[in-house]
Short mmCIF file of the C-alpha atoms (twelve columns), coordinates in Angstrom:
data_MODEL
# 
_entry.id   MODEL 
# 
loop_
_atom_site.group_PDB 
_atom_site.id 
_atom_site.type_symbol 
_atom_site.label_atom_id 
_atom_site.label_alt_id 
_atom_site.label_comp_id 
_atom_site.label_asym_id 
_atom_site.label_seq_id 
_atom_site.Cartn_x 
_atom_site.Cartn_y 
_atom_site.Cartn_z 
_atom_site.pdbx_PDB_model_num 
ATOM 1   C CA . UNK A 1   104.511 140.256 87.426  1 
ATOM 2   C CA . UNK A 2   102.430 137.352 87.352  1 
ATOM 3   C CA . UNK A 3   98.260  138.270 87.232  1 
ATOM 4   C CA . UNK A 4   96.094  136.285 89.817  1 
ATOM 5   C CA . UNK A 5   94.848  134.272 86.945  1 
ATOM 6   C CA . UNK A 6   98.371  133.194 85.575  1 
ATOM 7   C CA . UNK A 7   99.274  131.803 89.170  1 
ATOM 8   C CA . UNK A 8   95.911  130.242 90.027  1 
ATOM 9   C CA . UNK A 9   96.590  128.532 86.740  1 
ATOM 10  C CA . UNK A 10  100.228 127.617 87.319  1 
ATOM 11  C CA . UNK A 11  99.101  126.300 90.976  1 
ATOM 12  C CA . UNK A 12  96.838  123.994 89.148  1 
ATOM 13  C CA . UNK A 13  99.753  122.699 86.718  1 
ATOM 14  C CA . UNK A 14  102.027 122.274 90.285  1 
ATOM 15  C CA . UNK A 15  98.696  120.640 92.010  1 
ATOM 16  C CA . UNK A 16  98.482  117.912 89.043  1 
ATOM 17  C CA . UNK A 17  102.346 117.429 88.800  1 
ATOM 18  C CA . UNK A 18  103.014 116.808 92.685  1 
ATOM 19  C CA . UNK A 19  99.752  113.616 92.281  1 
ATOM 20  C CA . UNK A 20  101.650 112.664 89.017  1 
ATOM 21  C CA . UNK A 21  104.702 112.645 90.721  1 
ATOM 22  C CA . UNK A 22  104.014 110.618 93.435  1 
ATOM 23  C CA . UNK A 23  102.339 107.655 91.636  1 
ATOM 24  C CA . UNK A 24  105.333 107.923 89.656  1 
ATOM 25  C CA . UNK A 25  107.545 107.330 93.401  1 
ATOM 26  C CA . UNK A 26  105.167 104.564 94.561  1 
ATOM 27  C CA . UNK A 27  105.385 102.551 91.336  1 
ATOM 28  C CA . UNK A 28  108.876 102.958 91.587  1 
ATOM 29  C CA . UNK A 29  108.706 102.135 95.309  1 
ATOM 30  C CA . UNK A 30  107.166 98.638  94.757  1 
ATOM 31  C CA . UNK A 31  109.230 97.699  91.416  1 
ATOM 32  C CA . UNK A 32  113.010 98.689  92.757  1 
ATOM 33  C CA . UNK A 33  114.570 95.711  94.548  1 
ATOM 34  C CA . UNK A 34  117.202 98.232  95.756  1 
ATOM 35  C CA . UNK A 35  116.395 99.515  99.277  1 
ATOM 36  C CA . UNK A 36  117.827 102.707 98.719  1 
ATOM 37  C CA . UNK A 37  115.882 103.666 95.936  1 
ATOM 38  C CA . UNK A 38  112.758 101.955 97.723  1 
ATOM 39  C CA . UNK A 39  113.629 104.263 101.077 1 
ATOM 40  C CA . UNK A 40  114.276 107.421 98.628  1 
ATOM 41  C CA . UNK A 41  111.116 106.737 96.330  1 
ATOM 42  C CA . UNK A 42  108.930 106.088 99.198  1 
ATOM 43  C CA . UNK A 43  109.789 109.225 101.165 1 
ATOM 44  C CA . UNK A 44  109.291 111.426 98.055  1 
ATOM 45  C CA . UNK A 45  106.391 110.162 97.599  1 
ATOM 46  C CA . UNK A 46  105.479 111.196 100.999 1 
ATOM 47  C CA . UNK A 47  106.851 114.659 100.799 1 
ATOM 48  C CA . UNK A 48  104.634 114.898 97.287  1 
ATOM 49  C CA . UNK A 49  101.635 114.236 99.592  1 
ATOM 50  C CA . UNK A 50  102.243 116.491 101.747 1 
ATOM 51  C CA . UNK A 51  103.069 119.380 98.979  1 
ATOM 52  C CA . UNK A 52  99.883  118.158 97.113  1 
ATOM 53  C CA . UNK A 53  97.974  118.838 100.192 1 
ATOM 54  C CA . UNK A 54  99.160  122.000 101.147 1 
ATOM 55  C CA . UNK A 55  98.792  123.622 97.486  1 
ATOM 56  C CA . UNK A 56  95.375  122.268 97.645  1 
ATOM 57  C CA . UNK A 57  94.108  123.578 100.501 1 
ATOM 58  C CA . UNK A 58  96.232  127.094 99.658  1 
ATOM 59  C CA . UNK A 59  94.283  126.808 95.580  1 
ATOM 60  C CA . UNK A 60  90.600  126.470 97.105  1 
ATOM 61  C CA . UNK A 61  90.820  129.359 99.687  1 
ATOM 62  C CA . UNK A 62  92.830  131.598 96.832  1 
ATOM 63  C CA . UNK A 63  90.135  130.915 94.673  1 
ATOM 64  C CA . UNK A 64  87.247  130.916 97.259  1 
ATOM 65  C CA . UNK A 65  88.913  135.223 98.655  1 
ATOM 66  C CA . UNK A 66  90.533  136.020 95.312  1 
ATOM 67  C CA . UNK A 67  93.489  136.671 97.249  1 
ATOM 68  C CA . UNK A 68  96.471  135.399 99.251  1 
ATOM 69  C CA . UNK A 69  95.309  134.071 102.284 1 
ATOM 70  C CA . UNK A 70  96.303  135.828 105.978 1 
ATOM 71  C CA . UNK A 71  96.653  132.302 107.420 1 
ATOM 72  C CA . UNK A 72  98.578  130.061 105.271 1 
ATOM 73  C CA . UNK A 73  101.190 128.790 107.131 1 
ATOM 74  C CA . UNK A 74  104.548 128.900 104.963 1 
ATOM 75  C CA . UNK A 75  105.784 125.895 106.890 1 
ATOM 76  C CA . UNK A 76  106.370 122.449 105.313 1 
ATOM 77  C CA . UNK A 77  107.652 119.471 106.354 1 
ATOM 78  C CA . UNK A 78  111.186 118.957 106.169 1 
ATOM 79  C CA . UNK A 79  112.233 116.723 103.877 1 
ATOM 80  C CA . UNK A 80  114.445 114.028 105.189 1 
ATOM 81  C CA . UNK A 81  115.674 112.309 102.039 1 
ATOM 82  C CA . UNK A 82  119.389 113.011 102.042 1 
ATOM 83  C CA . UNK A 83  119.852 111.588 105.638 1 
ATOM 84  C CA . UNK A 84  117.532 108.595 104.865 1 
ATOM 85  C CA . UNK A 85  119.882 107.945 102.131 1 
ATOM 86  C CA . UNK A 86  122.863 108.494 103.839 1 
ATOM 87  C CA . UNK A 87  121.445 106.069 106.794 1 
ATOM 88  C CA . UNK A 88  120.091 103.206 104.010 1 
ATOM 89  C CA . UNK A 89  123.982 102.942 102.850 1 
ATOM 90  C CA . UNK A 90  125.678 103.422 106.198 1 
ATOM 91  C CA . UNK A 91  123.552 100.460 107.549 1 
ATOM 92  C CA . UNK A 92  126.212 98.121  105.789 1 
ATOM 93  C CA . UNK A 93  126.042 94.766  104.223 1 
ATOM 94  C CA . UNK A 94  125.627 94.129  100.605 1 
ATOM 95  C CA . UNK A 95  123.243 96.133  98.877  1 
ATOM 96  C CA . UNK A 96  121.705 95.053  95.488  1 
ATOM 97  C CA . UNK A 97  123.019 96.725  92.689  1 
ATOM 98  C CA . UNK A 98  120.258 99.267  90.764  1 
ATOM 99  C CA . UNK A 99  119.304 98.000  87.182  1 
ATOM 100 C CA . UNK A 100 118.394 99.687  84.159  1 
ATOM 101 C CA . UNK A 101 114.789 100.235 85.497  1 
ATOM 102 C CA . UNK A 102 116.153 102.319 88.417  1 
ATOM 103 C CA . UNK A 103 118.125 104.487 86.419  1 
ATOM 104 C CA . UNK A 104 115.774 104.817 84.241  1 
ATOM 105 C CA . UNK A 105 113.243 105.877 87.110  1 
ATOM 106 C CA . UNK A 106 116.002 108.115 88.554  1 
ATOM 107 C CA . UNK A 107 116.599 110.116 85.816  1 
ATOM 108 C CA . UNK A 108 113.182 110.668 85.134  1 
ATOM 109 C CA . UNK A 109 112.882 111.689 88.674  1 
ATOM 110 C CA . UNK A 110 115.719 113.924 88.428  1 
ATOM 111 C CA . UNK A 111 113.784 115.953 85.751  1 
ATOM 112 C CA . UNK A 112 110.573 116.090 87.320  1 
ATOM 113 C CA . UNK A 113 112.591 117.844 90.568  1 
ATOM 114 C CA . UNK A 114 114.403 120.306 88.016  1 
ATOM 115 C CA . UNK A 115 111.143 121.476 86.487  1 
ATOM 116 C CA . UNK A 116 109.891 121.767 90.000  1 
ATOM 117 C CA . UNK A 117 112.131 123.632 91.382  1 
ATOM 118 C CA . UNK A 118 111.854 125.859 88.238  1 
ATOM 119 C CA . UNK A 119 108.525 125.973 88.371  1 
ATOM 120 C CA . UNK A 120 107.876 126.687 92.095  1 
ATOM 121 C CA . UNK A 121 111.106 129.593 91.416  1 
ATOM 122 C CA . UNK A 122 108.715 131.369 88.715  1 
ATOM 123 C CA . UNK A 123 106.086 131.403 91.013  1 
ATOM 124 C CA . UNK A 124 107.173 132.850 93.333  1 
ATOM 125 C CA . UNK A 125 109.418 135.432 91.218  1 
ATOM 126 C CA . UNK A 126 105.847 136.384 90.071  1 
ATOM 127 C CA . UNK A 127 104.284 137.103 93.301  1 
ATOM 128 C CA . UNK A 128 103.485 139.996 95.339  1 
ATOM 129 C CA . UNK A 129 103.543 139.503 98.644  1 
ATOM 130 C CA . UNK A 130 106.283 138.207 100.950 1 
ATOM 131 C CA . UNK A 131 104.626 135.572 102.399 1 
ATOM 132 C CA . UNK A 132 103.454 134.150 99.424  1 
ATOM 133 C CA . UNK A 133 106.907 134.597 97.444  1 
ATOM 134 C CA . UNK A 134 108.124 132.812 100.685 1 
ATOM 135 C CA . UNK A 135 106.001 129.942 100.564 1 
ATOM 136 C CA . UNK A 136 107.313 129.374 97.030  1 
ATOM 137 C CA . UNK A 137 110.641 129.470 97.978  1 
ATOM 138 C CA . UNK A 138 109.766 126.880 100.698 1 
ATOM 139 C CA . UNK A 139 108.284 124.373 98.253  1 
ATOM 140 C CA . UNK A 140 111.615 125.109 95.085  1 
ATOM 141 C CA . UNK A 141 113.830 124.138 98.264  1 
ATOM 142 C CA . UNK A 142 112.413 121.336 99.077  1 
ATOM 143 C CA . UNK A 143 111.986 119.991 95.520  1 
ATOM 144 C CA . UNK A 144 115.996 120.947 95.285  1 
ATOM 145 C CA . UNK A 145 116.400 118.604 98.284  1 
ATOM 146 C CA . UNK A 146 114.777 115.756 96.371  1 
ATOM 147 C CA . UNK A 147 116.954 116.822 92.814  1 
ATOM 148 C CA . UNK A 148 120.139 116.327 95.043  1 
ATOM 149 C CA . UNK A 149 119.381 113.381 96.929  1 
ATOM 150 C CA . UNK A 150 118.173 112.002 93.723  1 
ATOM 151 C CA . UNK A 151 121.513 112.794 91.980  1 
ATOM 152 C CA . UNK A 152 123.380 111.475 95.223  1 
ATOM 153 C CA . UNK A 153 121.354 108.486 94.403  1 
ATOM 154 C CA . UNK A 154 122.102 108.445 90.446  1 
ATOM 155 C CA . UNK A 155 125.708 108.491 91.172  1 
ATOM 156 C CA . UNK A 156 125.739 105.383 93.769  1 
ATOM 157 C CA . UNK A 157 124.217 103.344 90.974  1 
ATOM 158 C CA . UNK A 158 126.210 104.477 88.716  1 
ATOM 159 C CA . UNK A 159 129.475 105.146 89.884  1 
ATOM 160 C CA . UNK A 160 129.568 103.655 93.713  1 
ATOM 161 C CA . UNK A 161 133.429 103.870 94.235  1 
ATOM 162 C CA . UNK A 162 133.386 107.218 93.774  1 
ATOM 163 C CA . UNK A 163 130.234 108.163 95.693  1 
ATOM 164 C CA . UNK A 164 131.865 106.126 98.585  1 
ATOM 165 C CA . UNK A 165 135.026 108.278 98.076  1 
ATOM 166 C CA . UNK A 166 133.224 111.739 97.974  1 
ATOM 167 C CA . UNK A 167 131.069 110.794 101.170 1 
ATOM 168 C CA . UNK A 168 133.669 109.576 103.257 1 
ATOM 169 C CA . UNK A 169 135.311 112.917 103.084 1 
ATOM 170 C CA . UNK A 170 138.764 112.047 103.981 1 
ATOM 171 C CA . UNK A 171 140.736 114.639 105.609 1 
ATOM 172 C CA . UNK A 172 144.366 115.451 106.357 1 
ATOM 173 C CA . UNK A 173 145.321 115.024 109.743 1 
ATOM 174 C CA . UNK A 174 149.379 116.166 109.540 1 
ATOM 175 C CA . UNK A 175 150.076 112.774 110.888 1 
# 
């Protein structure tokens, strides 16, 4: 287990990573000329906000009691970024191919998430209380949300054929 100086510390690495991360997602944002990586960086970049702002307010009262606090709520925003990317395809017409720079971006993106979701998953392995490991649990979930829709995104790039056959799910009818 985890002292309260080890996770104060580690909530302070996650605090600077989630305002790293989304400058990274609005640079990306304005550079992409593909609007599904625009839609999927911009949206991250929201949900980093909103994680950045949470873990702040959760760091200064932590700090402030030495403790946990009774009133955090362990509620976050659901992330919407796999159903903004399935609706930014679905809309039809021709959609601009990603470049170098996106993959680039995307993969880079991809590791951020991974570490995330690790390092929101060791936190809250090394808490205490419920709520807290909860809260933890919350915030590696929703970075794994943004690893696969990143990853659903990698693979359109890359490989949209196939994307379009795994999403269109085909099924057997007996007819």
């Amino acid at each position: 287990m985890q002292g309260k100086k080890q996770q104060l510390d580690a909530l302070e690495v996650a605090l600077n990573n989630e305002q790293k991360e989304r400058a990274f997602y609005l640079e990306n944002a304005k550079r992409t000329k593909n609007p599904v990586g625009k839609a999927m960086f911009e949206q991250i970049a929201d949900d980093e906000l909103e994680h950045y702002e949470r873990l702040k307010e959760l760091h200064a009262r932590w700090k402030k009691d030495e403790k946990w606090p009774d009133t955090v709520s362990l509620t976050v925003k659901k992330s919407n970024t796999r159903d903004l990317f399935a609706r930014a395809v679905g809309k039809g017409g021709t959609i601009p191919a990603g470049d170098a720079d996106d993959l680039k971006a995307l993969r880079i993106a991809i590791d951020f998430e991974a570490k995330g979701i690790q390092h929101y998953a060791d936190l809250r392995d090394g808490s205490s209380g419920e709520k807290e490991r909860a809260f933890f649990d919350l915030l590696s979930s929703m970075e794994r949300e943004h690893f696969l829709s990143l990853k659903d995104t990698e693979e359109f790039l890359t490989d949209p054929v196939s994307w379009y056959r795994k999403t269109e799910s085909p099924g057997l009818d007996g007819a």
